[in-house]
C-alpha positions as semicolon CSV with decimal commas, in nm:
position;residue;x (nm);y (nm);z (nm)
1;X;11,395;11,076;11,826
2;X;11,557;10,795;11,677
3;X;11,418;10,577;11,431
4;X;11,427;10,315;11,142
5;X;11,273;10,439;10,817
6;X;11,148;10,100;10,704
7;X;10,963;9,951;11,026
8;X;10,878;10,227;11,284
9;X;11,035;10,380;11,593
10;X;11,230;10,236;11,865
11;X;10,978;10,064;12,066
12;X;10,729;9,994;11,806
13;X;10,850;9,786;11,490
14;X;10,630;9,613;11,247
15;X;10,675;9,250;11,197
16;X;10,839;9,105;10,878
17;X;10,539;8,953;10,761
18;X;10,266;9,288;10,837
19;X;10,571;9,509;10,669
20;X;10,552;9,309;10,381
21;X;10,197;9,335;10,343
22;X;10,177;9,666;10,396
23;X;10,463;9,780;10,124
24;X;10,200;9,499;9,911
25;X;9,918;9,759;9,954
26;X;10,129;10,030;9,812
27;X;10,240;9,886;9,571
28;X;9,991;9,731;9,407
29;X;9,780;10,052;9,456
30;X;10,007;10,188;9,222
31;X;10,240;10,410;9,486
32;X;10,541;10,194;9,441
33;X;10,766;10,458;9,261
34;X;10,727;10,690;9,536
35;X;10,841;10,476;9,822
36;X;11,189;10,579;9,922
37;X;11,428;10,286;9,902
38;X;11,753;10,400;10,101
39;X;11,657;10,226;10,426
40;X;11,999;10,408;10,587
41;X;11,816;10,758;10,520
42;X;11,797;10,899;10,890
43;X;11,449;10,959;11,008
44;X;11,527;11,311;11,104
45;X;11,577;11,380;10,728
46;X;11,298;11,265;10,590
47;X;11,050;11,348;10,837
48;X;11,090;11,722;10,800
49;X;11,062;11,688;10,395
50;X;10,749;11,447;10,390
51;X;10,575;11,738;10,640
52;X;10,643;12,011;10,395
53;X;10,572;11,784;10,060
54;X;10,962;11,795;9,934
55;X;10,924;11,407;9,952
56;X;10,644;11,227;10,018
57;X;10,692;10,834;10,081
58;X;10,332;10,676;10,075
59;X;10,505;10,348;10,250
60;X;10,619;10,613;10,557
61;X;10,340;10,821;10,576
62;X;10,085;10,449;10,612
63;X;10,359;10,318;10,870
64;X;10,311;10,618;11,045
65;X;9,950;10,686;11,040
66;X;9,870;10,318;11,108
67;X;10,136;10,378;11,423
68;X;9,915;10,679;11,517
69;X;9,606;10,500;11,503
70;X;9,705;10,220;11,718
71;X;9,815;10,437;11,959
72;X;9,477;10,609;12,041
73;X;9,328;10,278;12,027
74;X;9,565;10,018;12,220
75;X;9,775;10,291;12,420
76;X;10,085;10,338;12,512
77;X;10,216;10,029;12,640
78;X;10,310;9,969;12,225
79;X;10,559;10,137;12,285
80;X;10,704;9,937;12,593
81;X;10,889;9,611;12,512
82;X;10,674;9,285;12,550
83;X;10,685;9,155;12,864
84;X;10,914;8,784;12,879
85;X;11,127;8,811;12,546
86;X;11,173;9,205;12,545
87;X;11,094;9,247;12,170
88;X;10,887;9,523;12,062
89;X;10,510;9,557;11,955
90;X;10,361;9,497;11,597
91;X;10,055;9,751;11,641
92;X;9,952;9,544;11,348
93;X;9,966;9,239;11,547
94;X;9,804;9,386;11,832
95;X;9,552;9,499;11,614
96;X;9,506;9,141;11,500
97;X;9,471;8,982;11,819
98;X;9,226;9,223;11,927
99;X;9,003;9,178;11,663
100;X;8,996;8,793;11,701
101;X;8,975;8,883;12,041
102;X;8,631;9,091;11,923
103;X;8,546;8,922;11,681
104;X;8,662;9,086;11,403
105;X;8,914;8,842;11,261
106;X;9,106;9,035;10,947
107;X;9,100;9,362;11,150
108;X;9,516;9,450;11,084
109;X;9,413;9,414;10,676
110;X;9,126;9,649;10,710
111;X;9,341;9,886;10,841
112;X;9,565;9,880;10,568
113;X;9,361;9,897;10,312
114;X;9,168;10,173;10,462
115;X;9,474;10,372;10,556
116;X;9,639;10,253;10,170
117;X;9,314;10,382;10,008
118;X;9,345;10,744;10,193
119;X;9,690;10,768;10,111
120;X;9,612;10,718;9,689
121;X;9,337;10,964;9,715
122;X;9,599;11,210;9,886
123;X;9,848;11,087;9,624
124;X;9,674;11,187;9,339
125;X;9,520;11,492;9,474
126;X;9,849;11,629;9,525
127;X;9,966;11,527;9,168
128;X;10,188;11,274;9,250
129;X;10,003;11,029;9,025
130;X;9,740;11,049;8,780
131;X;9,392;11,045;8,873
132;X;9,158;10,806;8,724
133;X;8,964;10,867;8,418
């Protein structure tokens, strides 16, 4: 498995703008030191060391989870290319379109700030950062 550290795997890539956001959310929930900045980092590194808590980059771990999620929900055409320009999916921006789509317009920032908010809680129960007094 190949894959790009800072925006997902092969066929799945988050779009500048729902990247941006996202690495927002961590950082101004306070998880910014512990993102892992080397972008050139191969994924096959890291991945073993975030599952056994050597390194744990909250900015991976919501790309990932978010990933998951939109997986079980939209399926696995993400992770074909879109049809007529060949580019790959945003699940955020699938997520997006199928909450307007619903109804549900904002949908993509819910699920950041859900996923986000799990991620602190995990951060500071496993002592990465302080809890709150």
């Amino acid at each position: 498995m190949r894959g790009n550290l800072r925006r997902g795997c092969d066929d799945m890539k988050f779009c500048n703008f729902h990247w941006d956001e996202l690495r927002g959310q961590v950082i101004s929930k306070g998880m910014g030191g512990l993102i892992v900045e080397d972008s050139n980092i191969p994924l096959a590194l890291v991945l073993p060391e975030v599952l056994v808590g050597a390194v744990y980059d909250p900015l991976m771990a919501a790309q990932w989870s978010i990933v998951g999620m939109a997986l079980e929900t939209g399926g696995f055409y993400l992770l074909s290319t879109r049809p007529g320009d060949g580019g790959e999916y945003c699940p955020l921006c699938e997520v997006e379109d199928a909450g307007v789509r619903e109804g549900k317009a904002g949908l993509s920032l819910a699920w950041m700030e859900g996923c986000t908010d799990a991620i602190l809680v995990h951060c500071r129960e496993q002592g990465l950062l302080p809890r709150p007094q």
